[in-house]
Backbone of each chain as ProteinMPNN parsed JSONL, in Angstrom:
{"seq_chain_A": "XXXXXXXXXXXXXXXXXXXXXXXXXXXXXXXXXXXXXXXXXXXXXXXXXXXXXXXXXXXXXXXXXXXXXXXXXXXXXXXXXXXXXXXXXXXXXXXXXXXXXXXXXXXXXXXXXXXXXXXXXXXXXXXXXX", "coords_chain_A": {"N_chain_A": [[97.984, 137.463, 162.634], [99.965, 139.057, 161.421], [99.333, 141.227, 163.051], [100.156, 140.826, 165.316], [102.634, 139.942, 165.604], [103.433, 142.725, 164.587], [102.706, 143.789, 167.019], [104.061, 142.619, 168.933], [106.861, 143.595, 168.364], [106.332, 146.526, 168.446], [106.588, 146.527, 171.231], [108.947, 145.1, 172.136], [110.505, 147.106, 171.178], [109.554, 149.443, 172.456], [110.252, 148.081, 175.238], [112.916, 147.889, 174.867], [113.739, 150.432, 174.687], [113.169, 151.444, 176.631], [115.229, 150.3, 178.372], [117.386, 151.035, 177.605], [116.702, 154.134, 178.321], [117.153, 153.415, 180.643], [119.933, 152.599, 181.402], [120.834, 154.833, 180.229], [120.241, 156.44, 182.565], [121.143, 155.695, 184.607], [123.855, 155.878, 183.835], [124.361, 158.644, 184.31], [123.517, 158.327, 186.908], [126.049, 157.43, 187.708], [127.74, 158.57, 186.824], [127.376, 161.11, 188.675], [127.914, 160.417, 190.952], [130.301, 159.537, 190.651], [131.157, 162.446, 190.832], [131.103, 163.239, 192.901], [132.021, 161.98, 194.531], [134.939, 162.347, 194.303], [134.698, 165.019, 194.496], [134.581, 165.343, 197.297], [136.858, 163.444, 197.752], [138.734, 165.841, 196.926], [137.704, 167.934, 198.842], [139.072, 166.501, 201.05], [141.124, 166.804, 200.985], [141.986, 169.485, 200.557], [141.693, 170.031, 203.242], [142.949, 167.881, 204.974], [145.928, 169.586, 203.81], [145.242, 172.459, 204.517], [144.947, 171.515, 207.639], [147.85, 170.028, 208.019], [149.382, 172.129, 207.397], [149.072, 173.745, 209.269], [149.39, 172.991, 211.484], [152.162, 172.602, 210.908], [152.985, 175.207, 210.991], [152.769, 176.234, 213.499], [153.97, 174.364, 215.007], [156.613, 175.147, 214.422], [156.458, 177.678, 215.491], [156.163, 177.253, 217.924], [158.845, 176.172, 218.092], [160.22, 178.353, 217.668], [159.365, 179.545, 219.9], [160.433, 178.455, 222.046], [163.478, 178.75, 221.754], [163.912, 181.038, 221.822], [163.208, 180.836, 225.11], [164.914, 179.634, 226.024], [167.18, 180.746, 225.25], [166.991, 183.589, 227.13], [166.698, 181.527, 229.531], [169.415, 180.621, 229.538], [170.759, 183.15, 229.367], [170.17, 183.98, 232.129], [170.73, 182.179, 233.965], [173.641, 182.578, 233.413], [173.984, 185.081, 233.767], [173.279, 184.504, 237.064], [175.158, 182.521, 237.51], [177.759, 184.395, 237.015], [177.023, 186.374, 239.276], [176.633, 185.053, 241.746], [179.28, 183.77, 241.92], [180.679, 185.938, 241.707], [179.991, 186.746, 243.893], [180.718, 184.674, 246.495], [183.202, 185.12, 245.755], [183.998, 187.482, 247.253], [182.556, 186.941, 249.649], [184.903, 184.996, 250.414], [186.665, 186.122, 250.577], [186.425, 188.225, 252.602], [186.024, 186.377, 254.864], [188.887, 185.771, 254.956], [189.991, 187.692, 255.527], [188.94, 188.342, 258.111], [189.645, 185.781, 259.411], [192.935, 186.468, 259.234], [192.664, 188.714, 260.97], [191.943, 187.723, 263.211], [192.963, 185.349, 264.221], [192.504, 183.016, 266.607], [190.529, 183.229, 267.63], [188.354, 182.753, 264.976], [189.2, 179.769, 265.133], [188.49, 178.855, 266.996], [185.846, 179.301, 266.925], [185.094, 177.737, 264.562], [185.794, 175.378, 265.204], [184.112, 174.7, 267.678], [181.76, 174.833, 265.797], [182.269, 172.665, 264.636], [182.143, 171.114, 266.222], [179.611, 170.99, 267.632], [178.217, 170.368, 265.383], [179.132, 167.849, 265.284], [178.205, 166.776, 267.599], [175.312, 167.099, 267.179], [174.924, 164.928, 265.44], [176.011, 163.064, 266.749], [173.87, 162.47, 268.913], [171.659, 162.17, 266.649], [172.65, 159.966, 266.037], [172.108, 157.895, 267.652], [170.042, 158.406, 268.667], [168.358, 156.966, 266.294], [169.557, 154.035, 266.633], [167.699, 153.577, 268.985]], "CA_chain_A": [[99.387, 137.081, 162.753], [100.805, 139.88, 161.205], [98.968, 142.234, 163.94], [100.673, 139.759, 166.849], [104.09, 140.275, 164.802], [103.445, 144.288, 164.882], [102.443, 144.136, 168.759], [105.876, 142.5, 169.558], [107.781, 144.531, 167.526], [106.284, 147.534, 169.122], [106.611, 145.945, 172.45], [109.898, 144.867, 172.317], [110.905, 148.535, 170.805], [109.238, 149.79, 173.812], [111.216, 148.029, 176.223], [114.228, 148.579, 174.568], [113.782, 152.148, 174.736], [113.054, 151.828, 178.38], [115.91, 149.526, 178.827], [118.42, 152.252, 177.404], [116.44, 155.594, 179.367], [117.865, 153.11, 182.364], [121.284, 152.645, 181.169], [121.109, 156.552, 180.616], [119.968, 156.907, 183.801], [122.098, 154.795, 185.854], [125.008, 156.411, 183.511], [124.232, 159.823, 185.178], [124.191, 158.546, 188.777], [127.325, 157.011, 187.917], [128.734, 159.952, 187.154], [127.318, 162.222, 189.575], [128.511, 159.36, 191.874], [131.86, 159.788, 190.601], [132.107, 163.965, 190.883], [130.582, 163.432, 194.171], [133.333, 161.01, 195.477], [136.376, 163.161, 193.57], [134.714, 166.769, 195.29], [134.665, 164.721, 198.411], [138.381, 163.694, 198.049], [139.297, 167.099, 196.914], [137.825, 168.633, 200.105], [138.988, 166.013, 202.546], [143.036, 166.591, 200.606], [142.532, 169.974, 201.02], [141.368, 169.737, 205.046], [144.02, 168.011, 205.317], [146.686, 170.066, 203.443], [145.63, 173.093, 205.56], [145.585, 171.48, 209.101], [148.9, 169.987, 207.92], [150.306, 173.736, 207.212], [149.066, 174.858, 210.514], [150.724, 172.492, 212.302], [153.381, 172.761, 210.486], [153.137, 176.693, 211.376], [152.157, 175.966, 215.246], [155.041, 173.869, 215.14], [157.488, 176.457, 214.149], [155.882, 178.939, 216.344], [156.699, 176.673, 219.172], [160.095, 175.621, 217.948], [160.835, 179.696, 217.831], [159.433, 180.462, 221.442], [161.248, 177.412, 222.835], [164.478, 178.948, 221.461], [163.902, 182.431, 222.942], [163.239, 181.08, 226.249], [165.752, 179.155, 226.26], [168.15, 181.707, 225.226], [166.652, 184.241, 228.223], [166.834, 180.922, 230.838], [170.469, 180.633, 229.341], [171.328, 184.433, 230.121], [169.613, 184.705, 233.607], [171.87, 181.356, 234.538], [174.668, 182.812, 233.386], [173.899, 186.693, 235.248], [173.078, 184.294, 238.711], [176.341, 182.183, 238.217], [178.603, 185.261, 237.538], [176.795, 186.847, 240.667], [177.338, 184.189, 242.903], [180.657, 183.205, 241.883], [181.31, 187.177, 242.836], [179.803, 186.787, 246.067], [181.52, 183.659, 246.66], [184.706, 185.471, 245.69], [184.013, 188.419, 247.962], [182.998, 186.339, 251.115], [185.775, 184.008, 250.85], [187.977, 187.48, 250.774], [186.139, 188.311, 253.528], [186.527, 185.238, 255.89], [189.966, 185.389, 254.9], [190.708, 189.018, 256.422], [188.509, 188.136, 259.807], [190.762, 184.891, 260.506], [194.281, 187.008, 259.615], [192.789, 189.825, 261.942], [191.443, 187.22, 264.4], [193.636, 183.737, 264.169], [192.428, 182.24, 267.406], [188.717, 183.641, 267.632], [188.324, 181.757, 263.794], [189.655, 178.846, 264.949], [187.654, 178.152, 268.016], [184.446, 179.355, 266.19], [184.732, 176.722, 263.397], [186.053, 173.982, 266.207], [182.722, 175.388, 268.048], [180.291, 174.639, 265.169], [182.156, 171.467, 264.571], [181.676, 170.208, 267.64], [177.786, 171.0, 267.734], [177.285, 169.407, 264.472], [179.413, 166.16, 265.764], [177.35, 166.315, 269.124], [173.882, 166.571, 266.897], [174.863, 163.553, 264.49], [176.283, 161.639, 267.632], [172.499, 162.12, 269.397], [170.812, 161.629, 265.864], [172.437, 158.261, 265.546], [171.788, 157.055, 269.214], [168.306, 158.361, 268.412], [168.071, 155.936, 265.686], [169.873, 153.042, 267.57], [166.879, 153.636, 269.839]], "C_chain_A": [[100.298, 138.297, 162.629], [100.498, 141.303, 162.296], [99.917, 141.875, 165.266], [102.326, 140.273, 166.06], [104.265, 141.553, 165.39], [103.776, 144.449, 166.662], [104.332, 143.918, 169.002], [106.581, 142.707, 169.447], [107.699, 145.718, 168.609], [106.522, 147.526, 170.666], [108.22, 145.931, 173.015], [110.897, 146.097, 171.893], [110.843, 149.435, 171.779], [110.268, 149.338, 175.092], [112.454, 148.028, 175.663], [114.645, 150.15, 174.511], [114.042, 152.143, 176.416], [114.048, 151.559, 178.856], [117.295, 150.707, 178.793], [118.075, 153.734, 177.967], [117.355, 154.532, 180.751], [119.114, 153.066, 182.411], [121.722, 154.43, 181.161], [121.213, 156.775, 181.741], [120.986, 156.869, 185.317], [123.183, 155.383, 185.33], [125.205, 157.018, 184.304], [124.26, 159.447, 186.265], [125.205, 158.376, 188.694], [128.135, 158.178, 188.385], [128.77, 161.065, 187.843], [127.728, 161.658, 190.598], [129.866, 159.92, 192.218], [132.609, 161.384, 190.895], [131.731, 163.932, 192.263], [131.758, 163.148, 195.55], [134.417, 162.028, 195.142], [135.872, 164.298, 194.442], [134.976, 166.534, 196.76], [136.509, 164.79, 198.881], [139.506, 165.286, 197.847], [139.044, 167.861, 198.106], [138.326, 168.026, 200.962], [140.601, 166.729, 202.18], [142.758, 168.181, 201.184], [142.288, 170.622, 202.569], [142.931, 169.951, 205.381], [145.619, 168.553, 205.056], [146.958, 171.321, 204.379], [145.961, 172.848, 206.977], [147.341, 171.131, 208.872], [149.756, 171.486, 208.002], [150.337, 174.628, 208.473], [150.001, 174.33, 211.41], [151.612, 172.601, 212.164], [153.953, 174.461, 211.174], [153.181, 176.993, 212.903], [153.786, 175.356, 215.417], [156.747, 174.595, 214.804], [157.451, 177.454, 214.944], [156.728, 178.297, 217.639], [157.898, 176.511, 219.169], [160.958, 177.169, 218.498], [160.637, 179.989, 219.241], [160.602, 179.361, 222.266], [162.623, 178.033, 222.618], [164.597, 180.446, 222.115], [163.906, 181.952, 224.129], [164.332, 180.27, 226.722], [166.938, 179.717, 226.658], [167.894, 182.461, 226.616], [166.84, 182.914, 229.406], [168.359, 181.236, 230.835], [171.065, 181.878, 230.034], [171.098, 184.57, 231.585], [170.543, 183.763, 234.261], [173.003, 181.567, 234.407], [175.147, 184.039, 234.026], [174.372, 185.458, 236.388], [174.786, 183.714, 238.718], [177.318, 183.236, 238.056], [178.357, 186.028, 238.735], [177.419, 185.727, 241.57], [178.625, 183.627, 242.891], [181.59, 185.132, 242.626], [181.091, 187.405, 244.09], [180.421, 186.092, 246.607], [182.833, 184.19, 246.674], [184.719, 186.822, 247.029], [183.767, 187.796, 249.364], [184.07, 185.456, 251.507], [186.869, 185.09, 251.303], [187.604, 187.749, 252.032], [186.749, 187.532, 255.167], [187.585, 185.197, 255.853], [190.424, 186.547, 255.908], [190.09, 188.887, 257.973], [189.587, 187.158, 260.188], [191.851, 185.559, 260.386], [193.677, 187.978, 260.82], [192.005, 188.674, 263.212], [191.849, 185.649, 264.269], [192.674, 182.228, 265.094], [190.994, 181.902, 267.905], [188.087, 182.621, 266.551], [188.417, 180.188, 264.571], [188.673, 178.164, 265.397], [186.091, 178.008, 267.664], [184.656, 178.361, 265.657], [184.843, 175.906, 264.11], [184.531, 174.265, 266.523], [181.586, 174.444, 267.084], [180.545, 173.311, 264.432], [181.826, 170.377, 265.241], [180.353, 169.915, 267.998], [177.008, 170.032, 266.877], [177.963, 167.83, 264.812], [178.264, 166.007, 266.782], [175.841, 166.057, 268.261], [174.146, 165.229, 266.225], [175.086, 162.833, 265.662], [174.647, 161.796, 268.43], [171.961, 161.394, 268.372], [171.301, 160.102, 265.626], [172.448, 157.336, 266.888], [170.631, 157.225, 269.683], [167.629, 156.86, 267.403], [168.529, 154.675, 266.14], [168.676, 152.581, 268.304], [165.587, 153.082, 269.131]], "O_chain_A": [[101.18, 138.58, 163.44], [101.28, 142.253, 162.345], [100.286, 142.726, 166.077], [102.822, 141.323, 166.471], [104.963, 141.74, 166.387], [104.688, 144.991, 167.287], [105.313, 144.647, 169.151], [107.466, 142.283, 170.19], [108.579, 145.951, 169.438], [106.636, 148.602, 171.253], [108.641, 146.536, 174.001], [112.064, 146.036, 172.281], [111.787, 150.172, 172.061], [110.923, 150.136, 175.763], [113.235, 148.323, 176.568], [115.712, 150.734, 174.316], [114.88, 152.702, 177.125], [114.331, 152.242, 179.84], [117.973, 151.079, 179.75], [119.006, 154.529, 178.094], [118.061, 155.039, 181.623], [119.63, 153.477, 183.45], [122.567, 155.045, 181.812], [122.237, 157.325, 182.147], [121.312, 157.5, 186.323], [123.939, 155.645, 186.266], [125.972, 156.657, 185.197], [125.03, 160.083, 186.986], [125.862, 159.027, 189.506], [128.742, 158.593, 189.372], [129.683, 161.891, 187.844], [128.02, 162.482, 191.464], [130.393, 160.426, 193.209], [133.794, 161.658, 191.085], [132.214, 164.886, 192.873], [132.116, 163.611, 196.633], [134.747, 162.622, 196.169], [136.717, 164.63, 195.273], [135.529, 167.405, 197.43], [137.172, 165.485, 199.651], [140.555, 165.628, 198.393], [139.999, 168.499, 198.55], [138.298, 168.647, 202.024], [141.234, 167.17, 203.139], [143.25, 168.352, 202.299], [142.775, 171.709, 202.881], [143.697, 170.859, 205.704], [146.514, 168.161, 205.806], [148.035, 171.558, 204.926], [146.815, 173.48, 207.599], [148.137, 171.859, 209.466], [150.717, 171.678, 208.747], [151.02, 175.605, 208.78], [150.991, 174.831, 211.943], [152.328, 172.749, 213.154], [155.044, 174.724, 211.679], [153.662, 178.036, 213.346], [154.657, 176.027, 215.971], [157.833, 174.162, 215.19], [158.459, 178.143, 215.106], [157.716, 178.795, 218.178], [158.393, 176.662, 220.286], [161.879, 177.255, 219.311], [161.512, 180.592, 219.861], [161.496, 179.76, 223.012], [163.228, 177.787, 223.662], [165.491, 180.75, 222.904], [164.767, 182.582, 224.743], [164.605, 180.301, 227.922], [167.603, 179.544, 227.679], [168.629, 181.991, 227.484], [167.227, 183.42, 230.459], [168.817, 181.919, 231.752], [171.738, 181.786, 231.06], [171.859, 185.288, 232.233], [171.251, 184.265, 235.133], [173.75, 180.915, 235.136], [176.212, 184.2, 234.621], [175.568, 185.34, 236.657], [175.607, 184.146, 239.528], [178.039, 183.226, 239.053], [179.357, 186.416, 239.338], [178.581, 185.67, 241.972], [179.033, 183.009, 243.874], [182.473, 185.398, 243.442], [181.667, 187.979, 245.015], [181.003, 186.657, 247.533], [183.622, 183.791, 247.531], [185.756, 186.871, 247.69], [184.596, 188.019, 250.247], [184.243, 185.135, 252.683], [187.722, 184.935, 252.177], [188.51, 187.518, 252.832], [187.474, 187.908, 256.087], [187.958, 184.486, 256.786], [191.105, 186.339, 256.912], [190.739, 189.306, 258.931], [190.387, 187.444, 261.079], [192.34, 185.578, 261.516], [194.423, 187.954, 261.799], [191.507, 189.262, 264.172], [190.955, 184.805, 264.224], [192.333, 181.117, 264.688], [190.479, 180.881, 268.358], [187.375, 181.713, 266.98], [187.408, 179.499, 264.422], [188.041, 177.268, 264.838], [185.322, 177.085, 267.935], [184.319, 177.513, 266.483], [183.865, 175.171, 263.975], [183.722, 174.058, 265.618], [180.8, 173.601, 267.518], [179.668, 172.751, 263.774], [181.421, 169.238, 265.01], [179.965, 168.88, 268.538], [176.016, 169.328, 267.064], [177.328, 166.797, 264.598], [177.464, 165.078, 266.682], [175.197, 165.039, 268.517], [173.385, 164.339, 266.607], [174.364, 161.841, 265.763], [174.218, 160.642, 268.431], [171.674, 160.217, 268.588], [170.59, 159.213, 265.158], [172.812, 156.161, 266.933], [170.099, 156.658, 270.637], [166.763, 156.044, 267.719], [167.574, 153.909, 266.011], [168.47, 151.369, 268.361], [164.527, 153.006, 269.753]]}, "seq_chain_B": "XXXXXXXXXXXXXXXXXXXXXXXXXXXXXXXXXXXXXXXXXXXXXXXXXXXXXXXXXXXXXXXXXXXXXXXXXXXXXXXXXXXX", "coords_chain_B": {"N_chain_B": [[198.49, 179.241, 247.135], [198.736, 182.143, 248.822], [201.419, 183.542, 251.168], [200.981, 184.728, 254.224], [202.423, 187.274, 255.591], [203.426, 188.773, 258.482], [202.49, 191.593, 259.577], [202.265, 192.983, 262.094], [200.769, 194.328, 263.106], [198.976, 192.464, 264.895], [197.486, 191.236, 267.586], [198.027, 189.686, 270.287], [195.37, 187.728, 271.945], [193.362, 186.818, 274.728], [192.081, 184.346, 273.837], [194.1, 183.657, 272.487], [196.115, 183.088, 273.554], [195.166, 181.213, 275.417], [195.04, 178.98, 273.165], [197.848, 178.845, 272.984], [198.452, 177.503, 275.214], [196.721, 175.244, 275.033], [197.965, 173.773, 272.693], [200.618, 172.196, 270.9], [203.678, 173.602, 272.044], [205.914, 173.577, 269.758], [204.424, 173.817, 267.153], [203.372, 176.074, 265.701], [200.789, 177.625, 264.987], [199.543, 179.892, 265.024], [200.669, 180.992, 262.954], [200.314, 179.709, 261.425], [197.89, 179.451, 260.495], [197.315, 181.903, 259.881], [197.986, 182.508, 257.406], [197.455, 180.458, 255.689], [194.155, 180.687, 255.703], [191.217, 179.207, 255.24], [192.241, 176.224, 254.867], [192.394, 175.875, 257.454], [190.57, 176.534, 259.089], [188.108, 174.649, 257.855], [189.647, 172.349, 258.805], [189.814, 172.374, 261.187], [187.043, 172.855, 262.06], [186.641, 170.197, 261.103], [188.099, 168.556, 263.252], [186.657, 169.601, 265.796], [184.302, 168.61, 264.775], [184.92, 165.866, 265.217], [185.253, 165.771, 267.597], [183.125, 166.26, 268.436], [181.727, 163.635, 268.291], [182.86, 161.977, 269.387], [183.797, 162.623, 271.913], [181.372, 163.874, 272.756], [179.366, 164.275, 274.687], [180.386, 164.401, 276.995], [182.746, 166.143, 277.32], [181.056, 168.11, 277.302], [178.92, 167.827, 279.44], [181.583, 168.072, 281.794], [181.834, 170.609, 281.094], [179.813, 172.017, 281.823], [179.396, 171.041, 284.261], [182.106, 172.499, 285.084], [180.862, 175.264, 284.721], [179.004, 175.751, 286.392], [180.016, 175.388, 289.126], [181.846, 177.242, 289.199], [179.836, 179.262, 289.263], [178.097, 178.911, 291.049], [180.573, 179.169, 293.415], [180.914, 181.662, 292.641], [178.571, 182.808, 293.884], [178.07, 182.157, 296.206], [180.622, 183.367, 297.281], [179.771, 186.286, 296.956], [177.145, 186.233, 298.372], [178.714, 185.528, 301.053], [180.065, 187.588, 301.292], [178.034, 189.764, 301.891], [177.001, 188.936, 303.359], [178.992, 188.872, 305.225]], "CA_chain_B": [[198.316, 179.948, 248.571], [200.083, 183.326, 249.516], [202.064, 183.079, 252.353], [200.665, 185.705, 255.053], [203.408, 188.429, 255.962], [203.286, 189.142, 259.469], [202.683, 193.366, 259.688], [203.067, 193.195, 263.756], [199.25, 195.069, 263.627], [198.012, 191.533, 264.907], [197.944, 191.619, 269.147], [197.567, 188.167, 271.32], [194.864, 187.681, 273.106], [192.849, 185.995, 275.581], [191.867, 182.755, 272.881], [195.234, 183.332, 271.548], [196.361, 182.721, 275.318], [194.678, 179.374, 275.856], [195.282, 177.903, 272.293], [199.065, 178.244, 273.277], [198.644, 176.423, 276.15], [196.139, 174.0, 274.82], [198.411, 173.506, 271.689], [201.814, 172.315, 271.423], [204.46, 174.635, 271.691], [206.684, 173.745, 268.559], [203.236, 174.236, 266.198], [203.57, 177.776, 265.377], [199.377, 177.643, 265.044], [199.157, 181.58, 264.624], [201.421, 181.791, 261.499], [199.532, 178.325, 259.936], [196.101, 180.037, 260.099], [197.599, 183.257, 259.203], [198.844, 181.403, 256.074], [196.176, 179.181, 255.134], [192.864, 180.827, 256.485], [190.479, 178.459, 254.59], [192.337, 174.882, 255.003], [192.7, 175.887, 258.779], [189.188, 176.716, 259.502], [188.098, 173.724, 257.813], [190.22, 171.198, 259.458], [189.37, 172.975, 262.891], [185.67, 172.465, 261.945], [186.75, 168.804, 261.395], [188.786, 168.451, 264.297], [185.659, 169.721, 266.343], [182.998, 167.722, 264.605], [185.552, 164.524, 265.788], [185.664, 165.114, 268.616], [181.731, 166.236, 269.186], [181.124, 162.553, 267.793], [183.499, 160.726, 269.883], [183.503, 162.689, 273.273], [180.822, 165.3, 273.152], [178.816, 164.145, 275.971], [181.659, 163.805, 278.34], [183.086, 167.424, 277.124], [179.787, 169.347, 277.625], [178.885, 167.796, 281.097], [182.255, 168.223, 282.161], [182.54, 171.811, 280.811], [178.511, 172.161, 282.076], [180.137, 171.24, 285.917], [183.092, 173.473, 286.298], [180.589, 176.599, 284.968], [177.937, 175.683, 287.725], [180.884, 175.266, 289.792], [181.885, 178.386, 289.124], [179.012, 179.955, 289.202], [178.199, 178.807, 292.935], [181.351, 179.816, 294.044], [180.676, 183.47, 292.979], [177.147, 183.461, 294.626], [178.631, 181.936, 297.525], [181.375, 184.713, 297.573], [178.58, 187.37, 296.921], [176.566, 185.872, 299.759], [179.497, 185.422, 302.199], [180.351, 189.528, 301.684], [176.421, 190.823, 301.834], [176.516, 188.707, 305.166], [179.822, 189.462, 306.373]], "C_chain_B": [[199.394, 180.736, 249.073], [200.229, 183.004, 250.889], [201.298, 185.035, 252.879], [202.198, 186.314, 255.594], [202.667, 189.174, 257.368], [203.53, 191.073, 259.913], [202.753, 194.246, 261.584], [201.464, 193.712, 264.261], [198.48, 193.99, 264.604], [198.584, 191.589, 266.814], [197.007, 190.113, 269.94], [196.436, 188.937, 272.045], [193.958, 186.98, 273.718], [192.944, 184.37, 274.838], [193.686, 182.802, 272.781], [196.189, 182.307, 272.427], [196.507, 181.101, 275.226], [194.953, 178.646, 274.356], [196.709, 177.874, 272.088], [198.942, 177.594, 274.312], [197.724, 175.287, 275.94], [197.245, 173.058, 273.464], [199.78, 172.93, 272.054], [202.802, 172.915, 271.238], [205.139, 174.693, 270.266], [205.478, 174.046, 267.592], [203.032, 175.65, 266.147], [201.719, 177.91, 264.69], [198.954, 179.159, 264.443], [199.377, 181.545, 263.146], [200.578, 180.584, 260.268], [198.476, 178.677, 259.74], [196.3, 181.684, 259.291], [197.57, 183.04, 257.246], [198.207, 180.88, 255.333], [195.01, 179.201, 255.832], [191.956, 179.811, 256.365], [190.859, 177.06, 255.477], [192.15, 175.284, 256.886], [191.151, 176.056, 259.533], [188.611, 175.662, 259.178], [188.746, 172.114, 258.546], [189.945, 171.633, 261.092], [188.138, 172.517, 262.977], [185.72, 170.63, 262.639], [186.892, 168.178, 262.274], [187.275, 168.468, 265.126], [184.434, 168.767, 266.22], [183.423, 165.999, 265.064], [185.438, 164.011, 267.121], [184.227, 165.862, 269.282], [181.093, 164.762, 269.165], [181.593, 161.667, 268.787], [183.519, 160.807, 271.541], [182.592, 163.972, 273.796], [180.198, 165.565, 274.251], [179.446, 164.479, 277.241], [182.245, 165.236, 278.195], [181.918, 168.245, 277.936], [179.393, 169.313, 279.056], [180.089, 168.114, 281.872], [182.299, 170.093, 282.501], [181.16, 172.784, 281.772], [178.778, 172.523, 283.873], [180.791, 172.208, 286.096], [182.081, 174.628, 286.096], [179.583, 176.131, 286.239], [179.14, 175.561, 288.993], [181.548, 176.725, 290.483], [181.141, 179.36, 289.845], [178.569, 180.199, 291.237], [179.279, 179.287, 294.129], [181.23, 181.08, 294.168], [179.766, 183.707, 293.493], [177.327, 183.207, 296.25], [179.621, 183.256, 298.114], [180.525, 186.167, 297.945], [178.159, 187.336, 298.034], [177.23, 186.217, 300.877], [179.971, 187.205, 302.768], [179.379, 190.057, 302.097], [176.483, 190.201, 303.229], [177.276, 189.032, 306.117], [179.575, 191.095, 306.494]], "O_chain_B": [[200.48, 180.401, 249.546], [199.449, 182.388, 251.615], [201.184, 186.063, 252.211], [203.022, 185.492, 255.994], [201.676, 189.903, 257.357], [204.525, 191.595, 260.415], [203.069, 195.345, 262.039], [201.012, 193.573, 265.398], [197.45, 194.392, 265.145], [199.71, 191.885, 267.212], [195.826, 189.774, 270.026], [196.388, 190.071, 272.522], [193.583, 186.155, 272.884], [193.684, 183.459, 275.209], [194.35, 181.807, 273.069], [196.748, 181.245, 272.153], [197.379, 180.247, 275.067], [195.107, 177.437, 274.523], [197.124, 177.107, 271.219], [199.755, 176.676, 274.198], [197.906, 174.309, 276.664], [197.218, 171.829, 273.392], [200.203, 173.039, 273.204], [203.101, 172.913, 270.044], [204.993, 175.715, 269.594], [205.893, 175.048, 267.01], [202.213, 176.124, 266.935], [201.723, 178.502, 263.611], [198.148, 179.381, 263.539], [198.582, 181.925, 262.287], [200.363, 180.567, 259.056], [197.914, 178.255, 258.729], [195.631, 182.302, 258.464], [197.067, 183.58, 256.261], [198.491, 180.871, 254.136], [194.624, 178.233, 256.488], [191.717, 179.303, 257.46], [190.201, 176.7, 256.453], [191.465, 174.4, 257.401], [190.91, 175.53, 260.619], [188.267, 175.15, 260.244], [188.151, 171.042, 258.658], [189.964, 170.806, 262.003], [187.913, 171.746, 263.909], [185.314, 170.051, 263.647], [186.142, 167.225, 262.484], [186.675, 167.393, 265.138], [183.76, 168.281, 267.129], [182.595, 165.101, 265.218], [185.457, 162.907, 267.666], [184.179, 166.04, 270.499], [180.095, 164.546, 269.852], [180.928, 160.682, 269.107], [183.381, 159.871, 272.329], [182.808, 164.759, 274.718], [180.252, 166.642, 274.846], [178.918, 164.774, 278.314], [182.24, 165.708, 279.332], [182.023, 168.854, 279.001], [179.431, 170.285, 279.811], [179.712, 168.571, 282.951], [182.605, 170.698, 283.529], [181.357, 173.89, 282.276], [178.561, 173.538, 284.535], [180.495, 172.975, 287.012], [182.063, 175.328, 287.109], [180.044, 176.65, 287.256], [178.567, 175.796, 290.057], [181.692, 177.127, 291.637], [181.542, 180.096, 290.747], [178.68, 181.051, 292.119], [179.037, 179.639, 295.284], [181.331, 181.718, 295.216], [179.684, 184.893, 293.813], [176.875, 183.846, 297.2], [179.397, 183.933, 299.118], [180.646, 186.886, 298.937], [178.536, 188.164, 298.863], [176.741, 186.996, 301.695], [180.125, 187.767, 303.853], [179.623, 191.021, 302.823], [176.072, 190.84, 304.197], [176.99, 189.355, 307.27], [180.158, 191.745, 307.361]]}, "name": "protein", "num_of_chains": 2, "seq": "XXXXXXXXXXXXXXXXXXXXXXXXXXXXXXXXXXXXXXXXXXXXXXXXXXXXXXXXXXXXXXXXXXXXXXXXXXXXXXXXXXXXXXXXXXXXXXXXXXXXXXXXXXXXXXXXXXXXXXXXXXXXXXXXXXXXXXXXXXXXXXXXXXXXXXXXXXXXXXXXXXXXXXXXXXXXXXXXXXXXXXXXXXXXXXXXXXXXXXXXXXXXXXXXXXXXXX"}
């Protein structure tokens, strides 16, 4: 009896030992679980902290060239229209001194090339009629 | 729009000719283009493109006849001397 007593003593000492190496055990995955997941989120945060910064930096980069070329389209449109507003001013000076030195020559020319472009529109729309 | 000042340098001729006799006399035409180069060239244009729309056909064959008209007469003349 008292040997059967002993056994189940030692038995039940036994698996209680075993029962707590598993609770140990399973502690430790826990927690290697847990630094596993946390090193995880620490590398994904800082992933995404640097792509964030690049973009952020890319995005700046771009914001700056966009503003230079802008500026340079800005200037080159503003060179062409002071050019052409001086050419414009210089042929109109022009055309002005041919009709005073030629009144009647002017006149008939521009009648001339009005008359051509009436005569093409009056074909082109008796083309389309057609 | 400055008014053009007539300096006398300016000398009729041939066109100037025929757009007084196509024109009508009281329209002083010289001194209004003199005057107003731009609007006058423009409204001439206009004028022209009116009247390519409305009688261009009838202009051009007309104008097409008297030069062949012309033209035959002087080869005829030509002819009539080399033979006389």
């Amino acid at each position: 009896m008292a040997d059967t007593i002993e056994k189940g003593t030692v038995e039940g000492a036994e698996t209680a030992r075993e029962d707590a190496e598993g609770v140990v055990s399973a502690r430790d995955r826990f927690k290697k679980l847990s630094q596993d997941v946390q090193d995880r989120y620490q590398q994904v945060s800082e992933d995404v902290r640097r792509g964030a910064e690049r973009a952020s930096h890319e995005i700046r980069r771009g914001t700056e060239r966009a503003r230079e070329r802008y500026g340079e389209v800005a200037e080159s449109a503003r060179e062409r229209y002071t050019q052409v507003r001086e050419k414009s001013g210089e042929l109109s000076r022009d055309v002005t001194h041919y009709v005073r030195d030629n009144p009647g020559r002017s006149v008939l020319i521009a009648a001339g090339v009005g008359f051509l472009v009436g005569l093409l529109v009056r074909r082109g729309r008796s083309e389309d009629e057609i | 729009m400055e008014d053009f000042v007539d300096d006398g340098a300016h000398r009729p001729s041939t066109i100037d000719d025929f757009l007084d006799e196509i024109l009508p006399e009281e329209l002083e035409w010289d001194r209004l283009v003199r005057s107003y180069p731009l609007p006058a060239l423009a409204l001439a244009a206009l004028g022209g493109f009116f009247l390519g729309i409305s009688h261009g056909p009838g202009i051009v064959s007309a104008v097409t006849g008297y030069m062949g008209a012309q033209i035959s007469r002087n080869v005829s003349q030509v002819l009539g001397q080399d033979i006389g």
